[in-house]
C-alpha positions as CSV (number, residue, x, y, z in Angstrom):
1,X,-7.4,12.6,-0.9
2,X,-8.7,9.9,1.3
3,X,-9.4,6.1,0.1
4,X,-13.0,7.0,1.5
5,X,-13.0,10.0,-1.0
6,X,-11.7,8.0,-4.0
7,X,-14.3,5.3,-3.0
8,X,-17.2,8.2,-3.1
9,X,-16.1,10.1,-6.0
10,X,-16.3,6.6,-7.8
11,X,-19.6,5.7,-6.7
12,X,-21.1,9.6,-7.3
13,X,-19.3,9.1,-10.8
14,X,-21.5,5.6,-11.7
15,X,-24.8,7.1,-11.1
16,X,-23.9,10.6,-12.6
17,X,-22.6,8.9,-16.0
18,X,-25.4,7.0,-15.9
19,X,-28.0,9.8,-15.6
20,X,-26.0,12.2,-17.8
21,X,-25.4,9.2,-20.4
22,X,-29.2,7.9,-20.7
23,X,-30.3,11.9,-20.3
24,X,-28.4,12.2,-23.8
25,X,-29.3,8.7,-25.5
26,X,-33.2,9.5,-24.9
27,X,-33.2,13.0,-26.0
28,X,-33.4,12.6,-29.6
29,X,-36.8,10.3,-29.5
30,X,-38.3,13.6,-28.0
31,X,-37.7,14.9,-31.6
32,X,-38.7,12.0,-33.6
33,X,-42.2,11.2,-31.0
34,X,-45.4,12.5,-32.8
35,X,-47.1,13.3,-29.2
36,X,-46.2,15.3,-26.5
37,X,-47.3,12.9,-23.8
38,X,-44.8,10.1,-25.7
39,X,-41.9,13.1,-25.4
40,X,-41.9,13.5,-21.7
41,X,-40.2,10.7,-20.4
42,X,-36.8,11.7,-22.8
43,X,-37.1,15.0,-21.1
44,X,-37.1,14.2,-18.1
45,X,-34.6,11.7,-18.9
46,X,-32.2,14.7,-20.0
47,X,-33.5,16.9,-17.1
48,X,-32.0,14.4,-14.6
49,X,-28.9,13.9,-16.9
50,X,-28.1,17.7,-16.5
51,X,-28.8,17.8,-12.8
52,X,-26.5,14.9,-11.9
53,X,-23.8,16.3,-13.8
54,X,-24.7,19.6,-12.3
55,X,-24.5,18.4,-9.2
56,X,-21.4,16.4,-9.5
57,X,-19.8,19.3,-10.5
58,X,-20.5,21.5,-8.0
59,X,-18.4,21.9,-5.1
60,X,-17.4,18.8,-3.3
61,X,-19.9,17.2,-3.9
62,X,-18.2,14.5,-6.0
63,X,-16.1,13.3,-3.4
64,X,-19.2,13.1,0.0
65,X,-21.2,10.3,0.1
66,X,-24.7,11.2,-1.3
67,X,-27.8,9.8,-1.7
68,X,-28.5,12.2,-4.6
69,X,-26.7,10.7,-7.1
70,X,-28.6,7.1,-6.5
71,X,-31.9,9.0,-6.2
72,X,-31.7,10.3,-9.8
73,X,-31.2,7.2,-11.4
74,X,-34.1,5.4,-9.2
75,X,-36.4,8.6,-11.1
76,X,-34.7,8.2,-14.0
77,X,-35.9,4.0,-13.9
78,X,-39.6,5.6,-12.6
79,X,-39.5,7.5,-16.1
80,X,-39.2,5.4,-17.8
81,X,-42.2,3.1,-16.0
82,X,-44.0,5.8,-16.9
83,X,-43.0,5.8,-20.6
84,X,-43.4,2.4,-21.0
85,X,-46.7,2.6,-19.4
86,X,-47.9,5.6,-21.7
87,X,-46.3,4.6,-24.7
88,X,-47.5,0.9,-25.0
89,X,-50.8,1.7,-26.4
90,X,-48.7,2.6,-29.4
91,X,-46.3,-0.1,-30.7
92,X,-44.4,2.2,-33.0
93,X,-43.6,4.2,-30.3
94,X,-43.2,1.8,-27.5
95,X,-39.7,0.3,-29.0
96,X,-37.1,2.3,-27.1
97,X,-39.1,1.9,-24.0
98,X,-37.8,-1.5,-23.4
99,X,-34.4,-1.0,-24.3
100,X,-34.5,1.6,-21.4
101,X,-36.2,0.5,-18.7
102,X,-33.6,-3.1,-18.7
103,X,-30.9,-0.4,-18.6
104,X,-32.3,1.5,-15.7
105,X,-33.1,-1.7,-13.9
106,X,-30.0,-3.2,-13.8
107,X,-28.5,0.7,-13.2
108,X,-30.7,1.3,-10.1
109,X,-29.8,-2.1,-9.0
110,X,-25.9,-1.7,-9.1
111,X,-26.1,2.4,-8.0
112,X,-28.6,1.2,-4.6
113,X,-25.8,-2.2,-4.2
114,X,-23.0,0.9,-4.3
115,X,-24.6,3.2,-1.9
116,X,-25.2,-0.2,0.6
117,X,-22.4,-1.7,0.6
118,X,-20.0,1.4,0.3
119,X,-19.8,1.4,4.0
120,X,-18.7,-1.6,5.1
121,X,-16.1,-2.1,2.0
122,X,-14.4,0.9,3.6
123,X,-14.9,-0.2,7.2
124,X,-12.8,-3.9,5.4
125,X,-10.0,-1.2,3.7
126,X,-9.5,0.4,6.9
127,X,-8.8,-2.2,9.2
């Protein structure tokens, strides 16, 4: 196992957590919202919590540098736009809205500084 590798799976293992993590926080408010258009973002939330982790586990995968991983966290954050969006009509429901889209704000930010920087950190290690 290379340092590149170990640097990859690291970065592929941020994102993923965080997708898989928020997919499984969220996906109880789909059972306590009253309407479905207020349920969609938690599902989607925990659709692209169980693809990251699919695709982490699959293969190699973990250990490539991918753009997949930061990709699903950046939908994940346009989710929950969308939730916030839809949901603030309607205070009671609009609570864990906010709570979410700080985390997948500062998430996007740190997975999109991984995937940027990630090169020329290894191109330092390997000199």
């Amino acid at each position: 196992m290379s340092v590149q590798e170990v640097w990859y799976r690291g970065n592929n293992l941020v994102a993923t957590a965080i997708a898989a993590l928020a997919g499984v926080s969220f996906l109880p408010e789909a059972f306590l919202e009253d309407k479905m258009e207020f349920k969609m973002d938690d599902v989607w939330l925990f659709i692209f919590g169980v693809v990251a982790l699919g695709w982490y586990l699959k293969g190699d995968n973990k250990w490539k540098r991918s753009i997949v991983p930061p990709i699903l966290v950046t939908l994940g954050f346009a989710v929950k736009i969308m939730g916030l969006v839809i949901e603030l009509k309607d205070k009671d429901d609009v609570g864990d809205d906010f709570g979410g889209f700080i985390l997948f704000i500062l998430a996007t930010i740190l997975v999109w500084w991984l995937f940027v920087m990630t090169p020329k950190i290894l191109k330092k290690l390997s000199k």
